[in-house]
Phi, psi and omega in degrees: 000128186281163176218183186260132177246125163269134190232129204226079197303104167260291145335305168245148163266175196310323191290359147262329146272014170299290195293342196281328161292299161329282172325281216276351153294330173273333168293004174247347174109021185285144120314181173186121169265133175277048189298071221284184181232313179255120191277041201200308183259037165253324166317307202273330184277015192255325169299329178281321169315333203256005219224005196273172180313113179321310167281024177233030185312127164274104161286115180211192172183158183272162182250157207117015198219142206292013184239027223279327205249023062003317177312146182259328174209146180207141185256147206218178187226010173265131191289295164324115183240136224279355167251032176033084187253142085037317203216137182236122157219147214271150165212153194050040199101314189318157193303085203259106171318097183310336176299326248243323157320288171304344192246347162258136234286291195207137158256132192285168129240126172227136200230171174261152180273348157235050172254147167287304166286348167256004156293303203300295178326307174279338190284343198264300166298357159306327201257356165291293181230080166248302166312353133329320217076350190312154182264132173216162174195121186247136203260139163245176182235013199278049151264342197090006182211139174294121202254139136264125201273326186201141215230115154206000000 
């Protein structure tokens, strides 16, 4: 059974931690599905993957495209993602499953901390599947290094 880690954005925005998450998920041999809410802002986050530091390269692809099951990650805005991943991590809101908790090494959530409504947004999947049983552990960065503040 996979568990949730909540990333409780302060410091940075997502198009900086994203990849710094990604490395180290593909450094364990996971896929990773990127799940989104908006097929527009998964476009412009698939243009900043691609604009990052030549030695920091993401093999990644947007989904809809004929390698879809291929992708070491792929962002896609589908609750199903066609490259069978290991690691689902939620952005921007998208739907996270308790099952879904259950069926992968781990799921991300990562939200921003001076959105209200995308604050609001993590605290309601926390207590969907922590109430669940899902195992979660929500991580903050306001210290300037990623802290876990809470385990449940």
């Amino acid at each position: 059974m996979g568990e949730a880690f909540f990333y409780h954005l302060t410091r940075r925005p997502l198009e900086a931690v994203l990849p710094e998450l990604l490395d180290r998920s593909l450094a364990r041999g996971w896929r990773v599905a990127v799940r989104g809410t908006d097929p527009q802002r998964l476009d412009w986050l698939d243009q900043k993957l691609w604009l990052g530091p030549e030695d920091g390269f993401l093999p990644h692809g947007l989904s809809g495209g004929p390698h879809d099951a291929d992708q070491p990650v792929l962002l896609t805005s589908e609750r199903r993602a066609a490259n069978e991943p290991a690691c689902l991590m939620s952005i921007d809101g998208a739907e996270v499953a308790p099952e879904e908790v259950g069926a992968l090494e781990r799921v991300c959530v990562l939200f921003d901390g001076h959105d209200g409504p995308a604050l609001q947004r993590a605290r309601d999947q926390w207590r969907a599947l922590t109430g669940a049983g899902c195992k979660a552990k929500y991580w903050s960065e306001e210290s300037g290094r990623w802290e876990k503040k809470a385990e449940a």
